[in-house]
N, C-alpha and C positions, 0 to 999 in steps of 0.2 A: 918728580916726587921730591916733596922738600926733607933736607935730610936733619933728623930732632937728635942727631948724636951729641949733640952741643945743653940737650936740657941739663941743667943742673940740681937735684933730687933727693933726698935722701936715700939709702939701702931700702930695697925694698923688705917690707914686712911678713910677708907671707911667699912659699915656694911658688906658686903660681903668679903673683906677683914680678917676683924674680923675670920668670919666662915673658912676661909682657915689658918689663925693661929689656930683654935680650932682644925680640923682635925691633924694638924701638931703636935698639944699636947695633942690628945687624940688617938693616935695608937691603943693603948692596945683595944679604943674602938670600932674602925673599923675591929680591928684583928677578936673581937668578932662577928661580923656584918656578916663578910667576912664567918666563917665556922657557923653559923647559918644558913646563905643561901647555905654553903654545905650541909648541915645534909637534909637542904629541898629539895635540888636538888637530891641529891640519894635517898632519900624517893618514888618523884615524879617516876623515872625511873627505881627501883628494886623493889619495891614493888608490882607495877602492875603487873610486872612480875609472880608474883607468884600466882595471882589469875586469875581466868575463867574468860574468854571475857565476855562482857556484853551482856545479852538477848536482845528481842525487847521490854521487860519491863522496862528497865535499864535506870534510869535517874540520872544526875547530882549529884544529893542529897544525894540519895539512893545506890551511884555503887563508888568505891573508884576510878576503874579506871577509868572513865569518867568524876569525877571528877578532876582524877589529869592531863588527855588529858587536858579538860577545862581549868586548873588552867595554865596549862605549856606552852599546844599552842595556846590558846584562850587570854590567858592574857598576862602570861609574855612576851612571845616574841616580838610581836606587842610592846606592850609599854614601852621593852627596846627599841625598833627604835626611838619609840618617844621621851623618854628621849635623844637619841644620839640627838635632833634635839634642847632641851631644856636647857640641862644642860650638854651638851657634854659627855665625856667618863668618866662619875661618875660613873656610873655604873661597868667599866673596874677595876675602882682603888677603888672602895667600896662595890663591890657586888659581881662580877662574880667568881663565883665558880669554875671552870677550872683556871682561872687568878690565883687565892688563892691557888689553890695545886699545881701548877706549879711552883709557887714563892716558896713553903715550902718546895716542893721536893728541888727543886735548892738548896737553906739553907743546903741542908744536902746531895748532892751529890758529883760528884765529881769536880764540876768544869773547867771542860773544856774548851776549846777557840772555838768561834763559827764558825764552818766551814763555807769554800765560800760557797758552795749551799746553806744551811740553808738561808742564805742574798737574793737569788736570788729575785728581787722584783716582780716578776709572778708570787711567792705560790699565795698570797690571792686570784689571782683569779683563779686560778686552783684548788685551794682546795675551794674554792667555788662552784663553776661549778662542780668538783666530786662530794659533799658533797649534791650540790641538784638534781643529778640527780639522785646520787644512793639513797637518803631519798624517789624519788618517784619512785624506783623501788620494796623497799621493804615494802612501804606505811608507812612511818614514823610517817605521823599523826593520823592513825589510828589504829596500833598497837604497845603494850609494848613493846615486843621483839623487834623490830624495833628502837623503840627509843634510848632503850639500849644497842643497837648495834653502832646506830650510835654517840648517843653523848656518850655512856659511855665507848666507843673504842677512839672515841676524845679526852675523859680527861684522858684517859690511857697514851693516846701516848704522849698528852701536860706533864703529871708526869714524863714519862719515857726521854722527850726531858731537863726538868729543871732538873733530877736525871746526866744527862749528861753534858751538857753545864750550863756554867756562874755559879753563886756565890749568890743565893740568888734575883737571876734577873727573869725576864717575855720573855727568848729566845720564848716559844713557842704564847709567844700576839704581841711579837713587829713583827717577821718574818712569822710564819705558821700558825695563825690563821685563821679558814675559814672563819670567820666573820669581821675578823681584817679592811681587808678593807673596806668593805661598812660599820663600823665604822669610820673608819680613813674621808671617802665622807660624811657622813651625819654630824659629828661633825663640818663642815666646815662650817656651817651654826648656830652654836653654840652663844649665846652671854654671856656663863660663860666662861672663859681660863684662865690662870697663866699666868700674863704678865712680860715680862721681861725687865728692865729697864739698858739694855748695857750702857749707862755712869755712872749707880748708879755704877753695877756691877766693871766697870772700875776704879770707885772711892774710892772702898774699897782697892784696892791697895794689897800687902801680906799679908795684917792680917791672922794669922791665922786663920781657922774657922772649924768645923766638917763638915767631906763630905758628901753629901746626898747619897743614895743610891736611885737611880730613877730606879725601878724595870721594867721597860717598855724601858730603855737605849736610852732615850732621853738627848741630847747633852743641856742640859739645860741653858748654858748661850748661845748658839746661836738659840734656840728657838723661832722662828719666827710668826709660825703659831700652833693652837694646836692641830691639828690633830691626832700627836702621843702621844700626853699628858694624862694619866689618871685619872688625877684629885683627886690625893690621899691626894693631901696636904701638903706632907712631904718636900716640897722644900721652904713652903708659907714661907718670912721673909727672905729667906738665900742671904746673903750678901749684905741685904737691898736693894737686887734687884728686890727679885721676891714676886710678890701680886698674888691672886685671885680676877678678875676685871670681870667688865660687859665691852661688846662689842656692836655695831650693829650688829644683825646676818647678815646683807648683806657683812660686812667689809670685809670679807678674800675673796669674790667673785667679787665684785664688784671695789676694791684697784688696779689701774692702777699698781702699786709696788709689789702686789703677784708675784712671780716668777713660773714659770713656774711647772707643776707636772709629775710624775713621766710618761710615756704611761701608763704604767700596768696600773694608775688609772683611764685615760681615758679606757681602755679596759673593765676595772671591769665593770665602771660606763654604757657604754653603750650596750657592749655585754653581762654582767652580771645579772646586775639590769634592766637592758630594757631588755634583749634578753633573757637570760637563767631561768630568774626569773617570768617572763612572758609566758613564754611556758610550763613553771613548773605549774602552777599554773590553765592555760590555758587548757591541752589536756584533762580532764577528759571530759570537756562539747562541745570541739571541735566536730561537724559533719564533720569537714576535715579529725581529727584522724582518727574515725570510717570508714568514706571512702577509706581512703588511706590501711586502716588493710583489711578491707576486699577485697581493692583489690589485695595486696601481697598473701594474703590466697588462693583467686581464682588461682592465678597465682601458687603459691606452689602446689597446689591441680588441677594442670593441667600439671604438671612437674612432678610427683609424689616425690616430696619433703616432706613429712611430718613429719620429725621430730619437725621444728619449732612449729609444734600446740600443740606437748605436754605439760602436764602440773608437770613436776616433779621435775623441780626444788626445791631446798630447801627454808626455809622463808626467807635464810640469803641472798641469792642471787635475786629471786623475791617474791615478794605475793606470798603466799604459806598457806588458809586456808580454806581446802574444807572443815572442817564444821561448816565455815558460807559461802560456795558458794562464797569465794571470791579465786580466783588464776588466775596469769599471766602464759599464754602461753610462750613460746619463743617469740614467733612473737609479743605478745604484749612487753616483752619486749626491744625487739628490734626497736619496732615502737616507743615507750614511749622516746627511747635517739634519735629517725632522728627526732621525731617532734620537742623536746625542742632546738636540735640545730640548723636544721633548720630555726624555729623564731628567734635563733637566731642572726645567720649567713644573715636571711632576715631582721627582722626589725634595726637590729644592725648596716646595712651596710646602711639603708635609712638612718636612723638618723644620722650618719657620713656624709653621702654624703651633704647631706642638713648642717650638720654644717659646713663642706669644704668649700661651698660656700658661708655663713654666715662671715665666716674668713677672705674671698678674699675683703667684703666691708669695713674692718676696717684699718686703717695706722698703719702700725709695723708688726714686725715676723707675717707670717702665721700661723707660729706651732703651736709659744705664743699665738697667737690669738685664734686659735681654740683648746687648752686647756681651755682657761677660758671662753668660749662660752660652752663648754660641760657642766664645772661646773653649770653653769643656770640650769641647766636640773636634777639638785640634789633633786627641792623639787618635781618634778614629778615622780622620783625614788621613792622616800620615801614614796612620798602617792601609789602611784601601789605596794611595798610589804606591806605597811602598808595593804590596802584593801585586799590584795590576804592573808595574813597571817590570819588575823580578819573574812573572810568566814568561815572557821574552828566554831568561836566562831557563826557566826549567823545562821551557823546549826545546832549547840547544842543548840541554845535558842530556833530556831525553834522546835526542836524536843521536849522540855519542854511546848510548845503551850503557847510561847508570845507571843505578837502584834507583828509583825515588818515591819508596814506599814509607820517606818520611816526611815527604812533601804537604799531602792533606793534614794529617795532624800538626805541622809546623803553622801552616796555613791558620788553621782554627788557633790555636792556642794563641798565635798572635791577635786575631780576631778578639778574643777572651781579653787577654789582656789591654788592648786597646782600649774596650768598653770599660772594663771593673776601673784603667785610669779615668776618663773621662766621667764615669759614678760619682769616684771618689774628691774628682776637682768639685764638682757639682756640689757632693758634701758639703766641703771644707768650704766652700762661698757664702752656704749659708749659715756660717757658726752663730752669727749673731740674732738670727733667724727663727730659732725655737726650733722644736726637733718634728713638732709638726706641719709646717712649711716648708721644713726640709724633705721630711717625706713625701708631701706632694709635689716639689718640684719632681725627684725623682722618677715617683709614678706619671706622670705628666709628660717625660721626658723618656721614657721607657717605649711608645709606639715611633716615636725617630732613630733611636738606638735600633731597632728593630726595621726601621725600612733601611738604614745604612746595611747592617750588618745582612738583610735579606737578601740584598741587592748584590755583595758579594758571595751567598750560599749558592746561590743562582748559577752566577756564571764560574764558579769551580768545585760545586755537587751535583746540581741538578742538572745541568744544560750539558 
C-alpha cells in the first residue's frame, strides 16, 4: 500500500473532511484494523471446524460454534449491508478481510496485466448467483465445514487472483467479487463519498505530486459517482481536488445527470437481489417446494428412477449429516436450484415488466429511463436481504428463549418503510416530468412493489 502521508493540501474544510485527511495519514492504522478483522475472520471459520456440532443443549454462550454462526451470520453480515447503506464501502477499504489479503497478495506477486475475461462486467452477478445457490446447497449457514468451504475457497481464490494480476491493487473487489456488486447498488444510496472537484483538479496544472495508489482501480480524477470507491482515504487532499463529503442519499438516484449503468447492474439488482436472493431465503418454508419434490418423487418412483433419492452425496457437494438427520437427497438438490431460479426467472421478469412500462410514461431514452426506475427499487432490496439474512439471528435468540414479540411488527415496518423510500425516489425522478406522469409511473410500479413485498409476507406471515 503506497503510503500519501507525504500529500501536501490545504486544512481541510469541513469535519468530515478532516476524518478522510486522518485515514489518509494514518495507514499504518487502518493496515492494523484491516488484519485484526483477518485474525477474526479465520478464527470465526476454522476454528468451528474443528469442533463437534452443537447438541440440542448448546447455546450461544456456552458452544464456541454457535457462537461464532451468531457472531458471523447473525451479525456481521446483515450490518455490513447496512453500513453499505450508511457510510458506503468503508467497510471494503477498512475492514474486509478478503479485500486486505488480496491487496497484500498483489504487493508481493507477480503482477500481471488484467486479462479481458476477468473485466467481463457479469462476474458479480454470476458469481453471486453461484455463491448463493451453492451456500444453500451445502447449508452454509448452518454448518462450519460449509462455510469454510465457501468463503474460505473465496478468499483463496481472491489471494491466488491478487498473487497474479496487478501490483498491490484489489483485481479480485473491483472485477470478481461475489458481493462486489450488490455493494457497488446499495452504496448508491450512500451519503458519505470522496468528491471530486474536476476544476480544482484541472487547476493544479503539472505540478508534480505523489501518485495514489487506489487499490480498488478507480479512475479517480473522473470519478463521478462512488459506487466503486472504497473509502480508504488514501486519495482525501490529492491535488486539492478530492474531499470526503456528505451527500443526499437520494442524489446519485434521483440526479436527472446520473448517467446511465451498466445492464449487469440492472440484472444483479432485479434477478439477483429480487430474484435469486429471494428464493434462497424463501424454499426452506415454501409448501410450493414441498409439493413440487414430492411430486417429482412420485413421478421418479413410478418410472423407476431412483437414483435421485439417494442420499450419498458428499457435505462438500450437498447437506450431508446423518448424524444429526440432516441430508439432501439428489432430488432435493436438484429441486433446491429449479426453485431459486425459477423465483427468479418469475418474479424477476414481473418486476422488469412493470418497470418497462413505468419507463414508457417518462420523456427521454427508454433504456435511460428504466435504468434509474430500477435503481428506486434499491432500498427494497436491502431491506428483503437485510431481513432474510437477520432470520438466521432471530432463530438463535429464539432458541435462547427471548421475547420476540417485536419481531413481526419490526419486520413490517421495515418493509413499510423500504417501499414509501423507493415511492418517494421514484417521485423525485420525475420532478421534471409533470405530476401526471408522475402518477402513472407510480401506479404502474405499484404491482412490483407488491410482488416484492408479497414474496416476503409469505415466507414470515403466511408460511
Amino acid at each position: 500500500m503506497s503510503d500519501c502521508s507525504h500529500i501536501q493540501s490545504p486544512p481541510p474544510s469541513t469535519s468530515i473532511a478532516v476524518w478522510g485527511h486522518w485515514m489518509r495519514d494514518h495507514g499504518s492504522a487502518i493496515r492494523c484494523i484491516q488484519w485484526v478483522v483477518v485474525v477474526v475472520y479465520l478464527f470465526l471459520i476454522i476454528v468451528p471446524v474443528c469442533l463437534p456440532l452443537p447438541d440440542d443443549q448448546a447455546r450461544i454462550l456456552n458452544n464456541l460454534t454457535l457462537f461464532a454462526q451468531f457472531l458471523f451470520w447473525g451479525i456481521w453480515w446483515p450490518f455490513v449491508l447496512v453500513s453499505m447503506l450508511l457510510i458506503g464501502r468503508s467497510w471494503c477499504g477498512v475492514f474486509c478481510p478478503e479485500g486486505a489479503l488480496s491487496e497484500w497478495a498483489s504487493q508481493h506477486g507477480r503482477g500481471g496485466a488484467i486479462p479481458r475475461w476477468a473485466k467481463w462486467n457479469g462476474w458479480p452477478f454470476v458469481a453471486f448467483c453461484l455463491t448463493t445457490i451453492y451456500g444453500q446447497l451445502v447449508s452454509v449457514y448452518q454448518y462450519p465445514k460449509a462455510a469454510l468451504l465457501v468463503l474460505g475457497g473465496s478468499t483463496l481464490v481472491a489471494m491466488a487472483i491478487g498473487l497474479m494480476y496487478g501490483k498491490g491493487k484489489r483485481v479480485w473487489c473491483r472485477h470478481l467479487c461475489p458481493v462486489s456488486g450488490v455493494f457497488r447498488l446499495l452504496s448508491r444510496l450512500s451519503p458519505v463519498y470522496m468528491e471530486v472537484d474536476r476544476s480544482q483538479w484541472q487547476a493544479h496544472g503539472k505540478q508534480r505530486v505523489i501518485p495514489i495508489n487506489c487499490a480498488p482501480l478507480v479512475d479517480i480524477r473522473r470519478m463521478q459517482r462512488p459506487s466503486d470507491c472504497h473509502l480508504c482515504g488514501r486519495c482525501a487532499g490529492h491535488r486539492n481536488a478530492v474531499e470526503l463529503a456528505w451527500r443526499h442519499p437520494n442524489a446519485e438516484i434521483t440526479s436527472p445527470q446520473t448517467e446511465s449503468h451498466s445492464v449487469w447492474d440492472l440484472i444483479l439488482l432485479v434477478y439477483g437481489l429480487l430474484g435469486v436472493a429471494i428464493g434462497a431465503f424463501q424454499w426452506t418454508a415454501s409448501p410450493w417446494f414441498i409439493m413440487a419434490k414430492q411430486t417429482m418423487a412420485e413421478w421418479l418412483i413410478d418410472h423407476d428412477i431412483l437414483w435421485p433419492l439417494d442420499d450419498n452425496a458428499p457435505w462438500w457437494i450437498l447437506t450431508h449429516y446423518p448424524e444429526h438427520n440432516d441430508t439432501f437427497t439428489w432430488l432435493d438438490g436438484g429441486m433446491i436450484v429449479v426453485y431459486i431460479l425459477t423465483m427468479a426467472v418469475v418474479l424477476g421478469s414481473w418486476v422488469i415488466l412493470w418497470l418497462a412500462a413505468a419507463a414508457r410514461t417518462h420523456i427521454g431514452t427508454w433504456g435511460h429511463q428504466l435504468h434509474r426506475m430500477a435503481n428506486t427499487l434499491i432500498p427494497l432490496a436491502a431491506c428483503g436481504v437485510f431481513l432474510g439474512l437477520s432470520a438466521l439471528t432471530a432463530s438463535l435468540l429464539k432458541t435462547e428463549g427471548l421475547p420476540m414479540l417485536w419481531l413481526n411488527p419490526t419486520r413490517a415496518t421495515l418493509l413499510v418503510l423500504a417501499t414509501l423510500w423507493s415511492a418517494w425516489l421514484l417521485w423525485q425522478q420525475g420532478k421534471a416530468q409533470g405530476l401526471l406522469r408522475r402518477g402513472a409511473a407510480i401506479l404502474l410500479l405499484m404491482p412490483a412493489w407488491a410482488g416484492i413485498i408479497g414474496s416476503w409476507v409469505l415466507l414470515f406471515w403466511i408460511w
